[in-house]
N, C-alpha and C positions, 0 to 999 in steps of 0.2 A: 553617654549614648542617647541619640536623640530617635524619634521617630516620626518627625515632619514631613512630608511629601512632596517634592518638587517637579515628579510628575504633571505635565499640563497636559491633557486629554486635548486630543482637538475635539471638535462638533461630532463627525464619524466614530472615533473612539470613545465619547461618551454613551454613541447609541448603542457602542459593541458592550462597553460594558454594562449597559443597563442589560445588556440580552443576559450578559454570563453570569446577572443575577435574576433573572426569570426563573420559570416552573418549569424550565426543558434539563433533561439529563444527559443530553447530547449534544456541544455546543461546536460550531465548526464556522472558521473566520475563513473565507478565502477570496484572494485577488487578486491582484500585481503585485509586484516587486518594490521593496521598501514603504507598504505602503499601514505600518506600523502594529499587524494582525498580532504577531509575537509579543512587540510589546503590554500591549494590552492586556494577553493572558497572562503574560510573565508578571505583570503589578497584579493580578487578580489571583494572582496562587500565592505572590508574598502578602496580599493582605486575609490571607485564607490562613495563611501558615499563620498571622499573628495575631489573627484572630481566637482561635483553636488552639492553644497550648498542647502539644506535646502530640497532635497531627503528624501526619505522613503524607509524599506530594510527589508524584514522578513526572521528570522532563525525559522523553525520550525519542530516539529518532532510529530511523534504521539503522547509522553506525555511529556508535559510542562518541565517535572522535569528532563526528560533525555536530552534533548535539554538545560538546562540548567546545567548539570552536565556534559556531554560530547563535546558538541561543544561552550556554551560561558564560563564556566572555564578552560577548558583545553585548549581550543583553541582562541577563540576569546578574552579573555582578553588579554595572553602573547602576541598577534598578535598587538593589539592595543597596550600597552605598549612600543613595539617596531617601533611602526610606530607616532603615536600621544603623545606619554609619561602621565603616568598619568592624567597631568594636563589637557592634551587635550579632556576628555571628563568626563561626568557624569552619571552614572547609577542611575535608580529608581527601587530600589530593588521591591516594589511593584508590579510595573506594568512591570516588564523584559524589560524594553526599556533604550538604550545606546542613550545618546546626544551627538554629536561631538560639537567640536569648531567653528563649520560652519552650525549650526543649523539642520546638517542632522539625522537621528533616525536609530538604529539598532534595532528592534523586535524582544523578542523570545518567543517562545509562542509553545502550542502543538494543536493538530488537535482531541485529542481524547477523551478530555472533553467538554460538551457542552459549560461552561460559560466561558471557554477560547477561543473556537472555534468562538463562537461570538463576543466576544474583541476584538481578533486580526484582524478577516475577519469584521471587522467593518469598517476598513483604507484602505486606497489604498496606494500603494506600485511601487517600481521603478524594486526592484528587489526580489522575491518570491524562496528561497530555502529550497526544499525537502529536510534534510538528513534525510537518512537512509529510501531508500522509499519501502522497502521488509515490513515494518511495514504497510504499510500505502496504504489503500484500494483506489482505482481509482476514485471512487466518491467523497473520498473528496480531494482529490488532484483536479479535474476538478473544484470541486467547489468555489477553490482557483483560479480559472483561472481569474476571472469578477475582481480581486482585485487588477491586473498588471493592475492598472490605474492612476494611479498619473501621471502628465506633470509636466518634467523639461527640459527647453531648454537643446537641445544637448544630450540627456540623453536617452539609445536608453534602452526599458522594456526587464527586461531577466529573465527566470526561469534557475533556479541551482537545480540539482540532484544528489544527491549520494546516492550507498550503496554498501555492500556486495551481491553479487550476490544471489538471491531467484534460485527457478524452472525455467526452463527453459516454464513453462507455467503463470510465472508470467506475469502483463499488460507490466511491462517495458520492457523485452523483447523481446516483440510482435510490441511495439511502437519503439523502439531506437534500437536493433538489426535485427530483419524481416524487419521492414520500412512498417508496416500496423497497420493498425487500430483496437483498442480494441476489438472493437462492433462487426464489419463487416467481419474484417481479410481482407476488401480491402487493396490495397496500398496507403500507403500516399499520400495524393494531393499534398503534399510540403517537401518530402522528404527532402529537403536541410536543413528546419526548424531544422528537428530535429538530433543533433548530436551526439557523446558518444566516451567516451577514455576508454582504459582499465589499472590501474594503481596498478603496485604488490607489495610486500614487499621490491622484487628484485632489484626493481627501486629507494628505498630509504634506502639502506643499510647504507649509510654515517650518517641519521638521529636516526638508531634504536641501541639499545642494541646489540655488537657482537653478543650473542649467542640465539639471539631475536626466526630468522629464523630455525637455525640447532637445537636448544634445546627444542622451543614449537611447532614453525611452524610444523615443522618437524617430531615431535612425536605425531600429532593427529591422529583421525582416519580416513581415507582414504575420506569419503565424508564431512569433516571439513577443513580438509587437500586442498581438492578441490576447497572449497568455499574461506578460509580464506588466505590461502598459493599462489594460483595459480589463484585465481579469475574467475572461471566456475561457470557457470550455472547448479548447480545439486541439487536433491532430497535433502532437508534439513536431516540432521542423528538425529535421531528418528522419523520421519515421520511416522504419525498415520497409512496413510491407504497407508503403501507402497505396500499393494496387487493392488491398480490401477496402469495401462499401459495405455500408448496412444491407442493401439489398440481399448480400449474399448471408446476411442471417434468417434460418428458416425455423418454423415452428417443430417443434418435437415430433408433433403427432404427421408434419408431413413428409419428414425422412424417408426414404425407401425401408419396405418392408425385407426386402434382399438382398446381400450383400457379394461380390464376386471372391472375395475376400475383406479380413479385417484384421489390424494390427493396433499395437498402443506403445503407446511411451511413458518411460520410468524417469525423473529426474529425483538426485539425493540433497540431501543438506538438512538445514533448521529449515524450510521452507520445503519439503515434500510434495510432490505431483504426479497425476498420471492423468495420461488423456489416449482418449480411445477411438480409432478413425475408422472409418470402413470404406468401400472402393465399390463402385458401380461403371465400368468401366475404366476411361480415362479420368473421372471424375472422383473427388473425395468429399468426404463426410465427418466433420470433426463431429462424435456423437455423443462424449459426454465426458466429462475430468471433475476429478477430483484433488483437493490437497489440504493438508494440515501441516501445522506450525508444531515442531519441537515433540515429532513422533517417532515413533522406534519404527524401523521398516517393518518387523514382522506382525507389528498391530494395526501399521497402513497397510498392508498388503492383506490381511485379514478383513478389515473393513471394505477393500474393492472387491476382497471374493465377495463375502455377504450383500454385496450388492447384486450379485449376477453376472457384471461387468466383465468376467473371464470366460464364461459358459460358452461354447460354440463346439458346435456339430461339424468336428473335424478330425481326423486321425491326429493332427498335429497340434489341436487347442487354437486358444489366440497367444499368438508370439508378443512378448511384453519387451520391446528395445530398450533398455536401460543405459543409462550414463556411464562410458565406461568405465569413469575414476571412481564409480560406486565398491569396487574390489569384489570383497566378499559377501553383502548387501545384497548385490544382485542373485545370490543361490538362494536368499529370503524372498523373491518376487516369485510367481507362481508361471509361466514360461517364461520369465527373464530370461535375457541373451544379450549382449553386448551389441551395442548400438554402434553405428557410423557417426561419429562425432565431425563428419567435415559440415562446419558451420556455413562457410558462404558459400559453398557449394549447397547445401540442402535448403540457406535463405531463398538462393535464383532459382530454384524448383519449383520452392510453395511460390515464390512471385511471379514463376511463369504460369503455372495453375492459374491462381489470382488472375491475373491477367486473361488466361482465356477463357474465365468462368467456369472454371473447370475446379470450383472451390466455394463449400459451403461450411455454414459452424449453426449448429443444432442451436437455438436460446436458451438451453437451460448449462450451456458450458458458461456459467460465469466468469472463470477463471481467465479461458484464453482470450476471452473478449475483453474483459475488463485492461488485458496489458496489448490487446494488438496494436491499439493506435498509440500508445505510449514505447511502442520497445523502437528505440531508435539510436544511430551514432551522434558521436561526439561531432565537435569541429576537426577533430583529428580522423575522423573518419573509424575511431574505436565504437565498438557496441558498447553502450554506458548498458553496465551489470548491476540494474537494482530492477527489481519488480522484474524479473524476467521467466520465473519459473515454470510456468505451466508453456510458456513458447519453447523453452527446451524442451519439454517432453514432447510436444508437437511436432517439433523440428526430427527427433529421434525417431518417431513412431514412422513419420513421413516416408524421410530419406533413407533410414534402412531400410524400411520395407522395399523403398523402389531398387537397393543394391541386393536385398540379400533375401527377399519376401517369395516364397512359395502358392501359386494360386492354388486356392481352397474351396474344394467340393463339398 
């Protein structure tokens, strides 16, 4: 069993890894496509793992299978073969956990099912990476935070991030580009904490196929091209509702003071949301959402009353539109009522609004904004279903109201 390294860093890759051994507790790789961000972290968490005897290390991504198709087959196995050699450690297909020679554990696991989600956040961990976190909603990423708890001498806890660049209203780069805070849009208290490299296809030409760059890169279309090629923060290409503009985000404090009515929306799962809209004529008002990762309804739905969020001076309350497949869930929401789930019918609504400016979103809705310019279809014309959840409750709160919504005096 040998442990020689056949790893050759390029130029770029050495400066990532000089980063992923600095003073920052926060480390985030992101760029274009192929352009070696994974690998990098994935040699810096097996030389963490052999360094630390009998350490803990989680790879994970929104769904179990892709994190086990993309980052430990293609990448973390050849990584360890080249540094540990077969013999050096043992997989349990079962449960996605890698044993080194030195009793240390590599995890892989996803964020986006519940019975995985609580497998893996059931351990504590030395070192915690996000790939691909344009997938992967705020709340459970935070909720991954409490898990960077394992003690090994000398052994200092670090989160790993990567991805291909989302919106430029994404949380990541509000937290790791602005240097402020999700929630508040304050500035970091610890700006130093958190760091980020930017890493292109450009920078690992010696690793890719000649005509990797000039033949695919190169022949996308211009905001894939952007993302994938050049590593920008731009509007995903097909993005649903590319009729919103920043313009139409306004400050909290200049909201209408009155409402003609006001309605919210409920969506269920491991990812929880609610978002709450009010109406000033023809016009809408998305005024505030909230959501958590891996919560029981009736402890979410307790923390949006304590908020206020439900309080309204009306014989009927504020009607809460929930997801219909929620079942029985929904008698836990405080006026839940079943929602109009027709999707492209209540998408062309809110993009007719959009469109005639007949549509605002408060700044402090982090949620909805952070997925608007990201929720978009496939090639196939499907809505790709990741990061989508606080747009469902939006979409609920919206389009029932405008089928089934009672005006409130």
């Amino acid at each position: 069993m040998g442990t020689s390294v056949v790893f050759k860093p390029t130029a770029i890759q050495k400066k990532a890894l000089a980063l992923l051994k600095s003073g920052a507790k926060h480390i985030l790789l992101f760029g274009g496509s192929r352009s070696g961000k994974t690998t990098v972290i994935i040699i810096a968490i097996i030389f963490r793992a052999l360094c630390y005897a009998g350490s803990r290390h989680l790879v994970c991504r929104y769904r179990a299978k892709d994190a086990k198709s993309s980052v430990l087959r293609e990448t973390l196995f050849p990584c360890l073969k080249n540094t540990v050699g077969t013999d050096g450690y043992k997989f349990l297909t079962h449960e996605s956990v890698i044993t080194l020679f030195n009793g240390s554990e590599i995890w892989i696991g996803g964020l986006g099912d519940r019975e995985q989600a609580d497998k893996i956040l059931g351990h504590e961990y030395n070192t915690i990476y996000f790939n691909e976190i344009s997938q992967l909603s705020y709340a459970a990423v935070t909720t991954a935070y409490s898990r960077l708890a394992m003690r090994i001498e000398g052994c200092r806890n670090l989160f790993f991030y990567d991805c291909n660049p989302g919106s430029p209203l994404h949380w990541a780069y509000k937290i790791f580009v602005l240097k402020k805070t999700f929630q508040t849009g304050e500035p970091l208290e610890k700006p130093e904490l958190y760091q980020s490299m930017l890493l292109n296809p450009f920078d690992n030409q010696e690793n890719l196929p000649e005509d990797y760059i000039s033949d695919i890169l190169d022949a996308l279309p211009e905001k894939q091209r952007a993302r994938f090629r050049d590593g920008l923060w731009v509007k995903a290409d097909g993005v649903i509702y590319d009729r919103f503009e920043e313009s139409m985000i306004i400050k909290a404090d200049d909201l209408p003071k009155e409402f003609d009515r006001i309605a919210a929306g409920q969506d269920f799962g491991l990812n929880i949301t609610f978002v709450k809209i009010g109406w000033v004529g023809e016009t809408i008002y998305v005024l505030c959402d909230y959501g958590a990762f891996n919560m029981t309804t009736k402890s979410f739905n307790d923390e949006v009353c304590a908020r206020g969020w439900l309080d309204y001076q009306s014989d009927i309350g504020c009607p809460v539109y929930c997801d219909p497949a929620g079942g029985e869930r929904i008698q836990e929401i405080t006026g839940g009522v079943k929602a109009n789930n027709s999707v492209d019918s209540g998408i062309d609504y809110i993009n007719a609004k959009m469109e005639r400016r007949q549509f605002f979103v408060s700044d402090r809705c982090n949620g909805v904004l952070s997925e608007i310019w990201d929720y978009c279809r496939n090639e196939a014309g499907e809505i790709v279903k990741v990061n989508d959840h606080y747009l469902d409750a939006l979409r609920y709160a919206v389009f029932s109201d405008v089928q089934y919504g009672v005006i409130m005096s």
